[in-house]
Structure formats: structure tokens, C-alpha cells
Steps between C-alpha positions, in 0.01 A plus 500: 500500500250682339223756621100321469390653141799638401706164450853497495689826471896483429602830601201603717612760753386563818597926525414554904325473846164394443300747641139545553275799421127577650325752296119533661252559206331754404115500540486583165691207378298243799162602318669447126601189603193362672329651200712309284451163718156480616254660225395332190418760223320230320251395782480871588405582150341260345368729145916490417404186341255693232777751462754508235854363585656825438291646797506216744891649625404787522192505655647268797817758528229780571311254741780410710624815527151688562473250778867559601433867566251426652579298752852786560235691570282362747768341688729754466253720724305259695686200518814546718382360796383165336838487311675549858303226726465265148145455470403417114148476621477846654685643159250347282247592689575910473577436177147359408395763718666842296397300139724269383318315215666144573263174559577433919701219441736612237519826723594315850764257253671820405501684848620182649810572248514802548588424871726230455699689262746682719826465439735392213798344539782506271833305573814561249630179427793481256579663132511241182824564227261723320519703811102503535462461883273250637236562801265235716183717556259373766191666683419518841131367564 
């Protein structure tokens, strides 16, 4: 019997008690990965297609982080009581309220993430012979 993706492993060893871990994110990393998720540098920027390819990474790494810092920010200080009762709309609202240069749409997608970001969840499942051990990551929406 193998595991799904990893086909049939001779000497795979299971090394414990599967055990399960619940590390709450940071805001820092909730707002990277909405960031990540919901904004399209491209649509955001459309001149990147007149720039040269040797810009175009670059100038999105600035933009997403510009608007990741931003958002830290604004949050950070004004948005604890929208990340506490859950309301995306609220957040996006303060946030188009202290500046954040996002269209309304793309802004309420990624406060809507940011929200239903909270916690990771990391299970240890087993080690393969190499000794490279293997975890089932989920997250709690």
C-alpha cells in the first residue's frame, strides 16, 4: 500500500504519534498572503507591458510590497477591531479611508483574505528512507 503521490515505498517508515500543531499567523504574513492571492500586478499596472522585461520583476516586487506595508500599517493601527468581529467590508473600508491606492474590488478581495486567513495547520505525518519528513498542511477558513 502506497501513500496518494508518493506511490509505493518499500521501506517507508512511519517514526511516531501523529500529532497536530496550530500556529496562528502573523498579520504580517495574512496581508503577504492575501497580497500574494488576490492582486494582479498586471491589471494594477498596466504600463509594465511598455516596460522592459528586466524591469517588469522588479517593479511588481516593489508594488506588492509598497502595498504590503501599507496595508501593516493601516491595519496594524486601525484595524483590530474589524480583524476581531471579521468584517472584510469594514477593513476595506478604513483602508480606502487612511489611502490605500487599490481599485475597491481588488481591495475588499484581499481584506476578505486577509480575514479568512487565520490559522495554519500543520500535521507531521511520517519520514521517507531519505529521512525528509512529510507534513499535510491545511487552513482553517
Amino acid at each position: 500500500m502506497g501513500i496518494r503521490g508518493l506511490g509505493r515505498l518499500s521501506n517507508f517508515c512511519y517514526t511516531g504519534k501523529i500529532s497536530q500543531k496550530q500556529k496562528p499567523m502573523s498579520l504580517a504574513e495574512r496581508i503577504a498572503r492575501a497580497v500574494q492571492s488576490s492582486i494582479d500586478p498586471m491589471a494594477e499596472m498596466p504600463f509594465l507591458a511598455d516596460c522592459p522585461v528586466e524591469e517588469v520583476n522588479l517593479l511588481i516586487d516593489e508594488y506588492l510590497a509598497t502595498i504590503q506595508a501599507q496595508l501593516l500599517e493601516v491595519i496594524a493601527n486601525h484595524g483590530d477591531l474589524f480583524l476581531q468581529s471579521s468584517d472584510a467590508a469594514g477593513l476595506c473600508a478604513t483602508c480606502i479611508a487612511e489611502g490605500i491606492d487599490l481599485p475597491p474590488d481588488t481591495l475588499l478581495r484581499t481584506c476578505q483574505a486577509i480575514i479568512h486567513t487565520a490559522v495554519q495547520k500543520n500535521e507531521y505525518f511520517a519520514d521517507l528512507p531519505t529521512g525528509e519528513a512529510i507534513y499535510v498542511v491545511a487552513m482553517e477558513v
